[in-house]
C-alpha positions, 0 to 999 in steps of 0.5 A, spaced: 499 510 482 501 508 487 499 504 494 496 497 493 498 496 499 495 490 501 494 490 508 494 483 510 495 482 516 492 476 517 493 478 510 492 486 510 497 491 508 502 495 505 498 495 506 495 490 503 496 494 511 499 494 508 497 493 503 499 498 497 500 503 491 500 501 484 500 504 477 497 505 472 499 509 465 497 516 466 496 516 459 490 511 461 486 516 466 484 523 467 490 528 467 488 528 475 486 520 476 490 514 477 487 508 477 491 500 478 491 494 482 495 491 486 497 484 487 501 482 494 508 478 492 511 478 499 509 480 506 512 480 513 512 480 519 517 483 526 516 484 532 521 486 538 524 478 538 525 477 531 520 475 525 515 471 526 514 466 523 507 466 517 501 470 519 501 473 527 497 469 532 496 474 537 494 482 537 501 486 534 503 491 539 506 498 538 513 497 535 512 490 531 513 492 523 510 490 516 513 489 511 510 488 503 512 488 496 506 488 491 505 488 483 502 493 480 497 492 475 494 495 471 488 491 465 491 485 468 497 487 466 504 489 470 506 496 470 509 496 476 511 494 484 512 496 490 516 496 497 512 499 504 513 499 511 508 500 517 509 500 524 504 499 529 502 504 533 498 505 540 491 503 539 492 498 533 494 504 528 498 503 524 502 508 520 505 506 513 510 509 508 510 506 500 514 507 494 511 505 488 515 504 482 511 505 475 515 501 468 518 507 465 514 513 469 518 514 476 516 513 482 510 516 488 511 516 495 505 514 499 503 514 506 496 512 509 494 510 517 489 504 518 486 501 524 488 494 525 484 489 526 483 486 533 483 479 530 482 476 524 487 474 518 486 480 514 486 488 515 482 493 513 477 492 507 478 499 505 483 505 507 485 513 505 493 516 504 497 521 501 501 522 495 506 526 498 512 526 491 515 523 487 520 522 481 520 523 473 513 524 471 511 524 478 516 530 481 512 534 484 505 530 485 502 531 491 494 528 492 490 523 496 487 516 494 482 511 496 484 503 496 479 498 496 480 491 496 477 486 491 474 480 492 480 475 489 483 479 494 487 484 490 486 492 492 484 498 487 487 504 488 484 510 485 488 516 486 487 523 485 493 526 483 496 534 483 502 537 480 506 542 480 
């Protein structure tokens, strides 16, 4: 479905703070429920200088972006990636938009907001978001999901899906 968007800021986006959105064959779930993981592959970060180099060492400030790609899995298996964008907002809320490719099912847009941490290396353990459309066989899904990170640092996306 969408969003594993792991949100490591220290480790968290695409969430991940990205941190994410990820997919599952629908035919797998409930008409309504998607279901995947969501592993990060890539995750930077920019500030108003440039990009700083790994992790950041000191708070982001509003403006500074993240930008995460993540693979989407589902039984441990590929099924998908993702690419999405988050932007610092005031008081450390971060604002992310995702779009998350399924193999041979289209895609969902996802958006969420998250509080970023004040120190750490990785975001918010958990976080809630959007489906706000898609393309193929998610052409007109609308819904919300709950990501949840795991113990080896993935995130489990469970998404509650509408269409039509």
């Amino acid at each position: 479905m969408f969003i594993r968007t792991r949100v490591v800021i220290g480790a968290a986006v695409a969430l991940t703070a990205t941190g994410g959105m990820v997919a599952a064959r629908a035919s797998a779930h409930a008409a309504d429920r998607l279901s995947f993981e969501s592993r990060l592959t890539a995750i930077e970060f920019f500030s108003s200088t440039g990009p700083i180099g790994g992790f950041p060492t000191a708070p982001l400030v509003p403006g500074d972006r993240i930008i995460g790609q993540d693979r989407i899995l589902q039984n441990d298996q590929p099924v998908g990636h993702d690419n999405e964008v988050c932007t610092v907002s005031f008081n450390r809320d971060v604002l992310c938009q995702d779009i998350a490719s399924f193999d041979e099912q289209g895609d969902l847009q996802v958006s969420w907001t998250l509080q970023w941490p004040a120190t750490g290396t990785s975001g918010p353990s958990s976080f809630d978001g959007i489906v706000d459309g898609g393309t193929g066989q998610f052409e007109t899904a609308h819904g919300s999901f709950r990501a949840i990170t795991l113990a080896n640092g993935d995130m489990q996306v469970t998404a509650r899906i509408q269409t039509g």
